[in-house]
C-alpha positions as CSV (number, residue, x, y, z in Angstrom):
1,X,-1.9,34.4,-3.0
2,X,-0.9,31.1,-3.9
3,X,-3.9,28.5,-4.4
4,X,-4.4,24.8,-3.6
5,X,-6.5,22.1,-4.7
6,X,-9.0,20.3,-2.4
7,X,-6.8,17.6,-3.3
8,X,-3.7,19.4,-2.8
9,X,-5.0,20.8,0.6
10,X,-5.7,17.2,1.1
11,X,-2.1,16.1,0.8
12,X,-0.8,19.1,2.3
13,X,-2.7,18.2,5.3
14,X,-1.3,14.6,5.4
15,X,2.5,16.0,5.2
16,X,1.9,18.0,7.9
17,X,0.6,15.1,9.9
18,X,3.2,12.4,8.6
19,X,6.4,15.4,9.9
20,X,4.5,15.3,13.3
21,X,4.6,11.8,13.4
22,X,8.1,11.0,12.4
23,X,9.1,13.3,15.0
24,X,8.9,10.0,17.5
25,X,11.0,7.1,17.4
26,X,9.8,3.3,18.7
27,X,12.5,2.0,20.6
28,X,11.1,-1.6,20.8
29,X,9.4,-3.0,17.5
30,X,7.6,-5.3,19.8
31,X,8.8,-8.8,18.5
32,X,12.4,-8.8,19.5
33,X,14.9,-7.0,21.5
34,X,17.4,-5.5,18.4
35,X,19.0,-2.4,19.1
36,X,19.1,-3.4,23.0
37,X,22.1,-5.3,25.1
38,X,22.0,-6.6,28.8
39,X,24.6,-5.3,30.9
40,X,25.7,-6.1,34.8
41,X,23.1,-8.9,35.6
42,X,21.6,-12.1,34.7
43,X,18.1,-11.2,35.5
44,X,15.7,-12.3,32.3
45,X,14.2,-9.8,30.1
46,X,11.4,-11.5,27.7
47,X,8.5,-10.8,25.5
48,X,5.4,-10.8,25.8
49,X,2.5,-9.8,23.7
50,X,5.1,-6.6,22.6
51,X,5.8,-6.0,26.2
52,X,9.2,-6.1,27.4
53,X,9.4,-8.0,30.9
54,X,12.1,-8.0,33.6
55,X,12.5,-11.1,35.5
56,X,13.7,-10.6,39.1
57,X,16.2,-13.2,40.1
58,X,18.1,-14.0,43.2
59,X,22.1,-13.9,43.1
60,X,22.7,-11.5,40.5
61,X,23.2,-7.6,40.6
62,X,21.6,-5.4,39.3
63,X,21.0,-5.8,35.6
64,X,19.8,-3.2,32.5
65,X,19.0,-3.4,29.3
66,X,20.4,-0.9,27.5
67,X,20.0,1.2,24.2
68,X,22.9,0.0,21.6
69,X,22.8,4.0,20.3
70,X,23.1,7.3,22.6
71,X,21.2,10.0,23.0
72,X,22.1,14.0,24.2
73,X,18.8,16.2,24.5
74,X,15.3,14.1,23.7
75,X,11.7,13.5,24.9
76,X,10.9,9.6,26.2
77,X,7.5,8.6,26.6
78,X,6.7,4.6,27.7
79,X,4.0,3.0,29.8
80,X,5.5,0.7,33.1
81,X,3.5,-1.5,35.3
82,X,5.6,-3.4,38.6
83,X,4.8,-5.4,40.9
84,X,4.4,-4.6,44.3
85,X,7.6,-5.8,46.3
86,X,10.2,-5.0,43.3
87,X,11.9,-1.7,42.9
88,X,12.7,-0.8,39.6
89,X,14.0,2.4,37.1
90,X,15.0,3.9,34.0
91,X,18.2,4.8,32.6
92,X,18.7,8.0,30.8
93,X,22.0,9.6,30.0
94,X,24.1,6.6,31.1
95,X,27.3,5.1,30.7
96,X,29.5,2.0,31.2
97,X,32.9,2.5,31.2
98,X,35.2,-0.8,31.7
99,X,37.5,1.6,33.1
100,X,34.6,2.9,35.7
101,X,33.8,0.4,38.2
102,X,34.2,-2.7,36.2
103,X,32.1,-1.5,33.7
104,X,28.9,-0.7,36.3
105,X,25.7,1.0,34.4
106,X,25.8,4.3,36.3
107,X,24.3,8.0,35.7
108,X,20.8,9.0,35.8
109,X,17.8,6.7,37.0
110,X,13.8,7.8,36.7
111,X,12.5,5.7,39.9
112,X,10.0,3.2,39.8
113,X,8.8,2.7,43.4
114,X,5.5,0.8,44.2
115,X,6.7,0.8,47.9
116,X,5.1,3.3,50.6
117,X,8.1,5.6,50.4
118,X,6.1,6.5,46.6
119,X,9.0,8.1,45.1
120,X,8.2,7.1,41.6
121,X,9.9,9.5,39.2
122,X,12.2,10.5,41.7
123,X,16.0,10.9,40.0
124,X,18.5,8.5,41.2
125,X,22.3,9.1,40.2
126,X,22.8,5.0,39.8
127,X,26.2,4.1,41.0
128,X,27.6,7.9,41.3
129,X,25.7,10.0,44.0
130,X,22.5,8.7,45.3
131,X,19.4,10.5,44.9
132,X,19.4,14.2,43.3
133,X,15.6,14.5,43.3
134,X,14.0,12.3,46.4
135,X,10.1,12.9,46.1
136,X,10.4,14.3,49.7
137,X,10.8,17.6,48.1
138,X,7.4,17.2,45.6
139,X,4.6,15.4,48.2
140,X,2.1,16.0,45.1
141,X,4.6,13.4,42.8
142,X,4.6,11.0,45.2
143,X,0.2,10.8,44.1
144,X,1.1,10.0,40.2
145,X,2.1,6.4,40.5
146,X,-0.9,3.8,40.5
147,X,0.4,0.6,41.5
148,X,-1.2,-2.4,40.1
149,X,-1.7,-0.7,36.4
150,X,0.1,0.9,33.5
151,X,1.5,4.2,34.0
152,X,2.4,6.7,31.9
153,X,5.8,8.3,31.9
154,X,7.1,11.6,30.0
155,X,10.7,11.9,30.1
156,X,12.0,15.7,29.2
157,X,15.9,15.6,28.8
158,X,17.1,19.0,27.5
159,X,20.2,21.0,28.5
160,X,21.0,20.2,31.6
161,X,17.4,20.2,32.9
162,X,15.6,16.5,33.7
163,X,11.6,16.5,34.3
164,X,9.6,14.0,34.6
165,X,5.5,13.4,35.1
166,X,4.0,10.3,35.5
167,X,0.5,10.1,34.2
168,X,0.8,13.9,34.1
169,X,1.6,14.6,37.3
170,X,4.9,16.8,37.3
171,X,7.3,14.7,39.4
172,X,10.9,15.8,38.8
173,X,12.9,18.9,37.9
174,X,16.4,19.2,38.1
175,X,19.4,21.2,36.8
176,X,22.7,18.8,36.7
177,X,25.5,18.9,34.1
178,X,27.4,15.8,35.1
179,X,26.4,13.7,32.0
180,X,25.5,14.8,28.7
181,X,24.8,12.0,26.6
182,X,24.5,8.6,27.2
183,X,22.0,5.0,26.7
184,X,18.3,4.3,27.9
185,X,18.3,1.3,30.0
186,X,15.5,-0.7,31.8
187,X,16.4,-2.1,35.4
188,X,15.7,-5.2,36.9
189,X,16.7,-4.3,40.3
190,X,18.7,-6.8,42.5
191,X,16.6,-8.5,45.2
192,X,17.7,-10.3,48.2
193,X,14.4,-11.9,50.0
194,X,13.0,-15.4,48.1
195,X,9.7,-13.9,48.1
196,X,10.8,-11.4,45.5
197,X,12.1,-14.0,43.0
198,X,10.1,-14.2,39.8
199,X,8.7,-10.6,40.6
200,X,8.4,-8.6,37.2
201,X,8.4,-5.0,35.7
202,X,7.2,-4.2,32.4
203,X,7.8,-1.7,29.6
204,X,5.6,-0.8,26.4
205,X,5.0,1.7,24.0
206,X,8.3,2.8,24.2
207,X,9.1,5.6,22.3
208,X,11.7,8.9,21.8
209,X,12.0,12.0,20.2
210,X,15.1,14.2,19.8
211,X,14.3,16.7,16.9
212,X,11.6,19.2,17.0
213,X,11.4,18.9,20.7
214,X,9.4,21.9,21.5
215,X,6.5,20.2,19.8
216,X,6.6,17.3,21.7
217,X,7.8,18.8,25.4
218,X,4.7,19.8,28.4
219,X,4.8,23.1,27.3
220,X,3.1,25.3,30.0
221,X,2.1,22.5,32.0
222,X,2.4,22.8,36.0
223,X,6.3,21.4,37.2
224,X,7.7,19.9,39.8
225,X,10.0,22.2,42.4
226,X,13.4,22.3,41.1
227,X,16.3,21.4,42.4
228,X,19.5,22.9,40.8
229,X,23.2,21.2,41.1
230,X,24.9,24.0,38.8
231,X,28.0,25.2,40.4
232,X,28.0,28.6,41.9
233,X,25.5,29.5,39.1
234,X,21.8,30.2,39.8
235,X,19.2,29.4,37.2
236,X,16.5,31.2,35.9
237,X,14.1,30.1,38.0
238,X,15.9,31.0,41.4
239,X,16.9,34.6,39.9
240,X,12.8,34.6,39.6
241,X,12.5,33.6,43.0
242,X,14.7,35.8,44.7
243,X,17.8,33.5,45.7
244,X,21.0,35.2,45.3
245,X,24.6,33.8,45.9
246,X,26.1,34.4,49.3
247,X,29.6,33.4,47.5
248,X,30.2,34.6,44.3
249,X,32.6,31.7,43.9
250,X,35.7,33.6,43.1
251,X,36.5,36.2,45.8
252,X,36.4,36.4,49.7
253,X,33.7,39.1,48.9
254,X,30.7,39.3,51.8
255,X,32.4,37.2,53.9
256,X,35.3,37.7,56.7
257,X,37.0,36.5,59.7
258,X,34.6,36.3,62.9
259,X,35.0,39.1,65.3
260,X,37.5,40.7,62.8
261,X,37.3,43.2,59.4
262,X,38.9,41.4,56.7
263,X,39.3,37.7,55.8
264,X,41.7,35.9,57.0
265,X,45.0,35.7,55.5
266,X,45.7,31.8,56.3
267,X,43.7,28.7,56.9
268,X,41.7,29.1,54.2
269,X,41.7,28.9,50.2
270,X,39.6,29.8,47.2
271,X,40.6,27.1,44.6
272,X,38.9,26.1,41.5
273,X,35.5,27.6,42.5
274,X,35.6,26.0,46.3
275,X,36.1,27.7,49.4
276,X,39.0,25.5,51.3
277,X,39.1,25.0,55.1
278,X,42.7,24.0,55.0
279,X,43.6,21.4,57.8
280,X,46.8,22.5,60.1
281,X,48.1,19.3,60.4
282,X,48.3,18.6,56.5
283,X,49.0,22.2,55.2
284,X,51.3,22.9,59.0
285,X,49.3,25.9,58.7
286,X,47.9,27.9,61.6
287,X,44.7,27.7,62.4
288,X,42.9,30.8,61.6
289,X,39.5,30.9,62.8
290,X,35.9,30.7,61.5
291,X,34.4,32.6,58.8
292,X,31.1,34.8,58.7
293,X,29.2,36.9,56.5
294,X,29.0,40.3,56.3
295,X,25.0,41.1,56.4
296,X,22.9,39.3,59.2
297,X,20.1,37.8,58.3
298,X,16.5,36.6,60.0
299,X,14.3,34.6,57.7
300,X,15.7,32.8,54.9
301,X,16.6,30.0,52.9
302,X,20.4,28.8,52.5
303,X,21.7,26.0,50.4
304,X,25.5,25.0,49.3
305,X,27.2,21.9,48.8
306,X,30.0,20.4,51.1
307,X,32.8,17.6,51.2
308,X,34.1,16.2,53.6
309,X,37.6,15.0,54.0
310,X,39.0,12.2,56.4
311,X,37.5,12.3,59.9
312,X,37.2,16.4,59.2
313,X,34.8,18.3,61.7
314,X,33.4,21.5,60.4
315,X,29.5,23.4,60.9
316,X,27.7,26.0,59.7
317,X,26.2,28.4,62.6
318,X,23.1,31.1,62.0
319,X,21.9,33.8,64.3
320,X,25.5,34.5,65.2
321,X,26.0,37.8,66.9
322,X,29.4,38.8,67.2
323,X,31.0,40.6,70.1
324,X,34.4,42.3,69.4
325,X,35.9,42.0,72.6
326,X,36.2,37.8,72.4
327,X,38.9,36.6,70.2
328,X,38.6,36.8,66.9
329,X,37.5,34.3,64.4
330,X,35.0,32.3,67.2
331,X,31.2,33.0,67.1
332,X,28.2,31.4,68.8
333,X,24.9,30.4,67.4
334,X,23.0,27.0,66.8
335,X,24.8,25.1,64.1
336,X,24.4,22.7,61.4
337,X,26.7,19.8,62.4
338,X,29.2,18.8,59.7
339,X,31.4,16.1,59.9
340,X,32.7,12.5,59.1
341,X,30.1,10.5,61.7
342,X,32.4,7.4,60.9
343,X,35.9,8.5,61.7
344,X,35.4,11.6,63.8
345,X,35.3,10.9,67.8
346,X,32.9,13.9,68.2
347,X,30.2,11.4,66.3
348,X,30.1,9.7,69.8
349,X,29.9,12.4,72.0
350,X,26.9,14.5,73.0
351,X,23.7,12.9,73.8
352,X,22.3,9.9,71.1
353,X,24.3,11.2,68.8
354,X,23.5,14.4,68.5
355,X,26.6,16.2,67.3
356,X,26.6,13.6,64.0
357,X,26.3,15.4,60.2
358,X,22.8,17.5,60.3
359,X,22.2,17.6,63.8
360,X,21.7,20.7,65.5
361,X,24.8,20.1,67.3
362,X,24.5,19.2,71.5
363,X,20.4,19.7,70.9
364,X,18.6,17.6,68.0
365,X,20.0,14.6,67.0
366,X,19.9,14.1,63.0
367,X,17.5,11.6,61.5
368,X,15.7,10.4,58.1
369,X,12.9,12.2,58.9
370,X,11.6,12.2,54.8
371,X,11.8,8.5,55.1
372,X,11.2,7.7,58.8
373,X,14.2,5.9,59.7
374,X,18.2,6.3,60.6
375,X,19.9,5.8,57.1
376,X,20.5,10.1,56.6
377,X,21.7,9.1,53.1
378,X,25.2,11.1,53.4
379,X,27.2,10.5,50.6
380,X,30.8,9.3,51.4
381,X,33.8,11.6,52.1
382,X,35.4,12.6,49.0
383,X,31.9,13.4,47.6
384,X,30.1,16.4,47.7
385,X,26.9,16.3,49.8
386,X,23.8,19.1,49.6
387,X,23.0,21.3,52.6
388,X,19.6,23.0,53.1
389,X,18.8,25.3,56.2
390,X,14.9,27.0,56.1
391,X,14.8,29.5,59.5
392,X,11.2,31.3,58.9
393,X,10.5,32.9,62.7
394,X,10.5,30.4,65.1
395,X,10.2,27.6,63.0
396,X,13.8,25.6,61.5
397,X,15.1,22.9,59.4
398,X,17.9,21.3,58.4
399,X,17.7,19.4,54.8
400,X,20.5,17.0,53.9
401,X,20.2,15.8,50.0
402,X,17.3,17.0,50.2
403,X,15.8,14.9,53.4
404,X,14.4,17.1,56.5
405,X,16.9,15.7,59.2
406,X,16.0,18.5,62.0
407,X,12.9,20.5,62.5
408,X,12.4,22.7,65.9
409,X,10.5,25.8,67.1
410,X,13.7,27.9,68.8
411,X,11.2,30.1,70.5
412,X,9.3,27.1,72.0
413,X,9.6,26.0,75.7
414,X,11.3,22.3,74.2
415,X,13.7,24.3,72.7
416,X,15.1,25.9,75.8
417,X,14.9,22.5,77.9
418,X,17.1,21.0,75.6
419,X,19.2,24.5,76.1
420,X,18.9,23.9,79.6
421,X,20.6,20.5,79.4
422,X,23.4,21.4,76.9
423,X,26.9,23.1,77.0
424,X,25.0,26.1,75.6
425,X,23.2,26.2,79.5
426,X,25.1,29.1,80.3
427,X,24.3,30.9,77.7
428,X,21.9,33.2,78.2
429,X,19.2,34.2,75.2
430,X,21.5,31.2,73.1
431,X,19.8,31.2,69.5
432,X,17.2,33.8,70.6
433,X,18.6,36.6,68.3
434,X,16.1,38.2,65.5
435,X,18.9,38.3,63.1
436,X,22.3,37.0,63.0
437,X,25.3,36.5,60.5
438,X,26.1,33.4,59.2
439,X,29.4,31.5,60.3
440,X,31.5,28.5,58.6
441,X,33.7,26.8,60.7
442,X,37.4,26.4,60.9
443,X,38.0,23.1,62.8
444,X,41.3,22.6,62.0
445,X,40.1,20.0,59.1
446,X,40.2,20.3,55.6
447,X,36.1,20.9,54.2
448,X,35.7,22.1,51.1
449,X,32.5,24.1,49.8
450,X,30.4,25.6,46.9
451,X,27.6,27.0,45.6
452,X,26.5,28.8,48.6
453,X,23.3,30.7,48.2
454,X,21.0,32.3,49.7
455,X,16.8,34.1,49.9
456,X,15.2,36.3,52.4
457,X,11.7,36.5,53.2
């Protein structure tokens, strides 16, 4: 056995330590802002005693200060403090592209929200798709932030898995592969009230590590709910949990034409890992008829990911029971409204818009429940928006990017008032069924989706 000096042990100890500590890099030396450019605004970024300070300022967009180098997989820890009345974030894994929008900072934003909403370290997608990871899905992240002091973030960016805490708390967790490397940028957000000129945000202590990072990453510590955006893939964790996919992404296996035994032969497409509706009028195909799955199923949770195209109209129905002697490729059962509310004249039929995107369709208008207002946050046609639907007994809701939108008790006596005054009246036992298949509608319209998947209870 080899032996050490006391003062050998010494300096062994001390190189230990020193390897430990290079395993962080400062990303602001405190005195100037070298290594760092301003991008998209005018808004003033300053220093003050080795805090970096964002000056909100009327007029201008918003404006980041971004990283000169690039970083892939890494650990980023920094301390922010905002005032109340200014929204603000951090960029991690972003680009700009002159050939994207002008050159617009966009990818992946940590939030920094002093507002009621308290979605600090929430995950924005800046200038691409609106917000993966809303803190309406985590209500114990939306305790971490403390306005009116320094808080604490820690930044884990490995793979394709993002997490954040703030002061510990667990915050964020989600799977995306969209971007793999890009800058760190801190936003001064654009304001548009006087009152919020001169309002600041401040960064210190900023610091990154991208070797050794299983030293440096909340090993074993609690996390926040994930949230996966990997394409008809499940991760780890929802293998754990039970979820399964309802389309395997390839094949018309599970699924087949309502009323009927095999899938339908025209109408609909399996292309590049989505399941097509194809529209008649653009493909002058025939229409062929809604789809439903095999099993039935009773309490669950479903998610998948839709687009819409141009003024389409499509749904997704539950507690379908099928009778063989209607025509096949209909089905009946309460449905998750899906369609272009802008362009689509069935948007302004119904009662208060109750047949718009997430509404159960003739019976529960769709609303931002998560945030308490109307804005339901659906990304625009052309881009692929998230659907959740949680049945467990009685008790339902429909999630849209992750915002509760509808939430109703089938077996209540509401419910079947509402029935009562809808073109489901006639209908007896409508939605009453303890099981049911699952149906996706053929409206005629081109729909595209993915990643449909699926757990029982």
């Amino acid at each position: 056995m080899k032996k050490y000096s006391l003062l050998g042990l010494f300096a062994l100890f001390f190189s230990f330590n020193a390897v430990a500590q290079t395993q962080w890099k400062e990303l602001f030396n405190g005195t100037d802002l070298k290594g760092w450019t301003k991008k998209n605004g005018e808004a003033e970024y300053k220093i003050i005693n080795k805090t970096i300070v964002g000056v909100s300022q009327l007029n201008t967009p918003n404006t980041f200060l971004c990283t000169d180098e690039t970083y892939s997989d890494f650990v980023l820890e920094l301390e922010v403090k905002v005032d109340i009345g200014l929204n603000s974030g951090i960029q991690i894994r972003s680009l700009s592209d002159l050939a994207i929008n002008n050159g617009r900072v966009h990818g992946y934003q940590i939030e920094i929200d002093p507002g009621d909403r308290a979605w600090s370290g929430g995950i924005y997608d800046e200038a691409r798709n609106g917000w993966l990871y809303p803190l309406s899905v985590n209500y114990q992240g939306q305790t971490a932030f403390k306005n009116g002091q320094w808080n604490k973030y820690h930044i884990e960016a490995i793979g394709s898995n993002l997490k954040t805490w703030i002061n510990g708390i667990p915050c964020a967790n989600v799977l995306d592969t969209q971007t793999a490397k890009g800058f760190i940028a801190l936003q001064v957000h654009q304001i548009k009230r006087e009152e919020q000129n001169g309002l600041t945000v401040q960064w210190k202590n900023i610091r990154i590590a991208t070797e050794n990072l299983k030293d440096v990453i909340f090993k074993g510590s609690e996390e926040a709910p994930e949230i996966s955006y990997l394409i008809n893939q499940l991760s780890e964790n929802e293998i754990r949990k039970g979820w399964r996919l309802l389309w395997d992404g390839k094949t018309t296996a599970g699924w087949r034409l309502a009323n009927y035994d095999k899938f339908p032969t025209v109408g609909w497409a399996i292309q590049d890992g989505v399941l097509k509706v194809l529209g008649t009028k653009k493909d002058t195909l025939v229409k062929s008829g809604d789809i439903i799955t095999d099993k039935e199923f009773s309490n669950f949770e479903l998610e998948m990911d839709f687009k819409l195209t141009k003024g389409a109209n499509s749904g997704l129905k539950y507690f379908v029971v099928e009778d063989r002697k209607k025509r096949a490729g209909t089905g009946l059962g309460p449905e998750f409204q899906i369609l272009d509310d802008k362009l689509h004249p069935d948007a302004k039929a119904g009662v208060n818009g109750n047949r718009t995107t997430g509404s159960l369709y003739d019976l529960i208008t769709s609303e931002n429940l998560s945030e308490d207002n109307q804005d339901k946050r659906i990304n625009i046609v052309g881009k692929w928006n998230k659907l959740r639907l949680a049945v467990h007994d009685g008790h339902v809701e429909h999630w849209l990017n992750n915002l509760k939108m509808v939430e109703y008790d089938r077996h209540s006596q509401i419910f079947r008032n509402l029935i009562l005054k809808s073109k489901y009246s006639t209908y007896p036992n409508f939605a009453q069924a303890v099981s049911g298949h699952l149906l996706l509608q053929d409206h005629g319209d081109e729909v595209h989706f993915r990643s449909i998947k699926i757990r029982e209870f």
